[in-house]
C-alpha positions as CSV (number, residue, x, y, z in Angstrom):
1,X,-8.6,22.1,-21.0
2,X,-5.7,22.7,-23.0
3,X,-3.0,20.0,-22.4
4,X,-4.3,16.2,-21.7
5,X,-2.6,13.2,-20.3
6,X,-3.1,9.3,-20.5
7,X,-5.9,8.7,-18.2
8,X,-4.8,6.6,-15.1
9,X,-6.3,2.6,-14.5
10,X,-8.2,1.8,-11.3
11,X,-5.9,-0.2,-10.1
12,X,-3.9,-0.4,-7.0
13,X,-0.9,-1.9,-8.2
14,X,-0.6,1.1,-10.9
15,X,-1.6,3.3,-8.1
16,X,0.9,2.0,-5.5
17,X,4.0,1.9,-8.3
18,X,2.9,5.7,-9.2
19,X,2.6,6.6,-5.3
20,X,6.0,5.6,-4.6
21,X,7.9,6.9,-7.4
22,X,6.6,10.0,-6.4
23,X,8.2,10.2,-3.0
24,X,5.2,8.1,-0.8
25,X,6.2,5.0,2.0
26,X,3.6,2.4,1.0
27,X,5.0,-0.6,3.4
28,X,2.8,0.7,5.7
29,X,-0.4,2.6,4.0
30,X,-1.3,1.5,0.3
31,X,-4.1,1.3,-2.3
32,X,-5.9,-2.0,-2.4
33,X,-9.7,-2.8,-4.0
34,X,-12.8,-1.9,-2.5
35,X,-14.9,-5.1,-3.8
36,X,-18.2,-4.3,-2.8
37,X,-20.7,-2.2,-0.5
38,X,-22.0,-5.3,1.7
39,X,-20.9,-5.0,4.9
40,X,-18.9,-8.0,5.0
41,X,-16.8,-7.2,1.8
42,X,-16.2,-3.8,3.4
43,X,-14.9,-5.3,6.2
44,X,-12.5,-7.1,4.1
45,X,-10.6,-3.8,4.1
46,X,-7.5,-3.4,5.9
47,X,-7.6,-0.7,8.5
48,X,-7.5,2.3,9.0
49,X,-8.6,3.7,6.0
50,X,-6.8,7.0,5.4
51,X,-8.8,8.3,2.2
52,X,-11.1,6.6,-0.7
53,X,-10.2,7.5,-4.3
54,X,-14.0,6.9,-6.2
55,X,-14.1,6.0,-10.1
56,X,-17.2,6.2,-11.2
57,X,-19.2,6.6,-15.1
58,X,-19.7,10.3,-16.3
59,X,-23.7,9.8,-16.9
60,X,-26.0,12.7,-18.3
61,X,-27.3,12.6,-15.0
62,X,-24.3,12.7,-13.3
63,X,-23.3,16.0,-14.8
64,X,-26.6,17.6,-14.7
65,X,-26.4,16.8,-10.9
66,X,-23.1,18.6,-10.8
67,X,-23.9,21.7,-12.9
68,X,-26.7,21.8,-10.7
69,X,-25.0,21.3,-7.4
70,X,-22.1,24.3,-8.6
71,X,-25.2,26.8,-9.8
72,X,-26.4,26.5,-6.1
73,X,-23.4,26.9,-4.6
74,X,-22.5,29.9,-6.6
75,X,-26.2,31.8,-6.2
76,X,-25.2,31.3,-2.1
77,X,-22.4,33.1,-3.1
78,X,-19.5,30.8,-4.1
79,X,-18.8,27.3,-2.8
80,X,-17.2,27.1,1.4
81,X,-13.1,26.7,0.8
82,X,-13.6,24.2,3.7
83,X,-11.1,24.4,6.2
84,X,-7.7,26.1,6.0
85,X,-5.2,22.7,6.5
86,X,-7.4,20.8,3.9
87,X,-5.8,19.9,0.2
88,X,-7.9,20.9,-2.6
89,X,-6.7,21.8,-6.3
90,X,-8.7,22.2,-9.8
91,X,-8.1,20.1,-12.2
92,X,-7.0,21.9,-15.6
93,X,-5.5,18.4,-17.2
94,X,-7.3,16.6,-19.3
95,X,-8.1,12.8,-17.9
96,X,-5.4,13.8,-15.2
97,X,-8.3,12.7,-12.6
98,X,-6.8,10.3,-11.3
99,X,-3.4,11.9,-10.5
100,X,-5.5,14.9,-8.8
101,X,-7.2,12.5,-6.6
102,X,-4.2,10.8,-5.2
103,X,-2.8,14.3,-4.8
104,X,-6.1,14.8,-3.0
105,X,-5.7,11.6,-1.2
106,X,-2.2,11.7,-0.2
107,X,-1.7,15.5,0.7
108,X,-4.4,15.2,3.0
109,X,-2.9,12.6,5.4
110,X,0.3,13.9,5.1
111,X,0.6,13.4,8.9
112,X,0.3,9.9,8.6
113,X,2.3,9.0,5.5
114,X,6.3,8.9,4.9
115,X,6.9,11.7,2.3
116,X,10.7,11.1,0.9
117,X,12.9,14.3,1.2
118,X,13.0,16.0,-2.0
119,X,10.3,13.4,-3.7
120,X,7.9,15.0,-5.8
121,X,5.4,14.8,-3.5
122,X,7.6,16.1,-0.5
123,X,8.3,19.2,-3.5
124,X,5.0,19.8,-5.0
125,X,3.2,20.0,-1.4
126,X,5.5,22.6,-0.2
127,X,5.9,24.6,-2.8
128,X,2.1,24.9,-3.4
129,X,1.3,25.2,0.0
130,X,0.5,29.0,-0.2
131,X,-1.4,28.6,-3.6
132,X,-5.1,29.0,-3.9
133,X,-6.4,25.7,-5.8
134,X,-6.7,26.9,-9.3
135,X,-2.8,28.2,-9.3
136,X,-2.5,24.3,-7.5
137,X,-3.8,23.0,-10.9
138,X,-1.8,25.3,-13.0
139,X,1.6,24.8,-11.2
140,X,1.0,20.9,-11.6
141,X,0.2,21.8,-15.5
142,X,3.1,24.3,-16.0
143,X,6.1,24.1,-13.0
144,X,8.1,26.6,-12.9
145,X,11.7,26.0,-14.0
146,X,12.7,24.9,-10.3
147,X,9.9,23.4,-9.9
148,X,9.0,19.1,-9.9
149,X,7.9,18.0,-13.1
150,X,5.1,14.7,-13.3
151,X,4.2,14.2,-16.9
152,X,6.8,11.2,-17.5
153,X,5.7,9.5,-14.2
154,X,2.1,10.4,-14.8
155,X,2.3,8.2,-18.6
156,X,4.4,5.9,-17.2
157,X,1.8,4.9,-14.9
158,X,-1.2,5.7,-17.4
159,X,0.7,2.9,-19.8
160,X,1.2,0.0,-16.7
161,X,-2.3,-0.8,-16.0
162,X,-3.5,-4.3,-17.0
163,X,-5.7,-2.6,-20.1
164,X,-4.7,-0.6,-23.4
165,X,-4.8,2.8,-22.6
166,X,-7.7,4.9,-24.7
167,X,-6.0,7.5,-27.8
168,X,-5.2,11.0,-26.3
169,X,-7.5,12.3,-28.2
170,X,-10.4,9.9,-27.2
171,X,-13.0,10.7,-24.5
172,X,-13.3,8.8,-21.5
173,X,-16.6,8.7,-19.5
174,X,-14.7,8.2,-16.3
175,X,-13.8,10.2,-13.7
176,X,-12.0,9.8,-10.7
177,X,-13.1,11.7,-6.7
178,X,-11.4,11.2,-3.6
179,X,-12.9,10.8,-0.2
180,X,-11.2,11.7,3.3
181,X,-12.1,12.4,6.8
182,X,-10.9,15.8,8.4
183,X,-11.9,18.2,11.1
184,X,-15.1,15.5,11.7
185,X,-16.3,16.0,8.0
186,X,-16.4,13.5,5.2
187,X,-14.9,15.4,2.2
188,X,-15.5,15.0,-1.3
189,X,-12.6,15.9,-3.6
190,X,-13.3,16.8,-7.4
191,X,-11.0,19.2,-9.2
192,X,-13.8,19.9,-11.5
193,X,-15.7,21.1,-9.2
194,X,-15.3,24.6,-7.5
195,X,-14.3,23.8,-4.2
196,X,-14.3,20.8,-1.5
197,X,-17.9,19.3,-0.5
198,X,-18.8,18.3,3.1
199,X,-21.0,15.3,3.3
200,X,-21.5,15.7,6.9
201,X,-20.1,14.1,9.6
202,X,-17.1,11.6,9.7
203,X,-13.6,10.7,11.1
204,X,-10.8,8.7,10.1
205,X,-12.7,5.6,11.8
206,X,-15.6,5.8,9.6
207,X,-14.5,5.1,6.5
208,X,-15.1,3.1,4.1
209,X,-18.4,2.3,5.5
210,X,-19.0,6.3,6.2
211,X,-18.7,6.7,2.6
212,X,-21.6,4.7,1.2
């Protein structure tokens, strides 16, 4: 990856400030903290949950697990696209994770949400609508001269969070996923990997407790 941003904080007042200035309603759906798997502190979560955005450590075993997972899925002969209406893109940003999974997030409930008219996110969704999801990746990396531009909101939002932000340069072990219900399936949401992953079956009911 040639071009790198700020990586985003896990934090849903960053995540809700970013959301809306790029176009999204959140007086009715937001981001708020996930405190723990119990039962009871999952029920502490207000419903319904429209997607899950997962930050979790980038282990050795972690990415054996995923080099592992893709060299399956491309000796079956490439990774499922999943179905037609669902959001996927690649991610070929450096640390831009966490942007790509509220992309993820949000363009998959776009039913449900309050998109503002002409808002980057009202602009970005249809004019990549048509794309496959590695030109997805590349038109959020290089728009087109008409097209919506995120870098200043992206490092706007990567310098709010309640931490210092790492050096460009330096490598962060993190890495953001996001998690939504469609067509029955629970769908995992990497841009690193090759295509969306169906952890079986689900609705928009299920989570957060369907994603444990």
């Amino acid at each position: 990856m040639g071009k790198r941003w700020l990586p985003l904080e896990s934090n849903p007042e960053v995540l809700n400030d970013f959301a809306a200035k790029l176009g999204m309603a959140v007086d009715k759906f937001k981001f708020c903290d996930v405190f723990g798997l119990d039962p009871e502190l999952l029920a502490m979560v207000p419903q319904p949950v429209l997607a899950v955005l997962l930050l979790f450590p980038v282990t050795d075993a972690a990415e054996r697990a995923k080099d592992e997972e893709e060299a399956a899925a491309s000796a079956a002969g490439g990774r499922p696209a999943g179905p037609k209406d669902l959001f996927f893109m690649k991610q070929t940003i450096g640390n831009a994770c966490g942007t790509i999974g509220l992309l993820h997030a949000v363009g998959n409930v776009q039913d449900a949400v309050s998109l503002a008219e002409g808002s980057f996110l009202e602009d970005f969704y249809r004019q990549t609508a048509a794309l496959n999801p590695t030109e997805r990746g590349k038109f959020l990396e290089d728009p087109p001269s008409d097209g919506p531009d995120i870098d200043a909101a992206h490092e706007a939002a990567a310098n709010e969070g309640a931490t210092k932000p790492p050096r460009l340069d330096e490598v962060v072990q993190l890495h953001f996923v996001a998690l939504v219900a469609a067509h029955e399936q629970l769908w995992e949401l990497d841009g690193r990997k090759s295509g969306p992953v169906s952890h079986g079956p689900s609705s928009p009911a299920t989570p957060p407790q369907g994603c444990v």
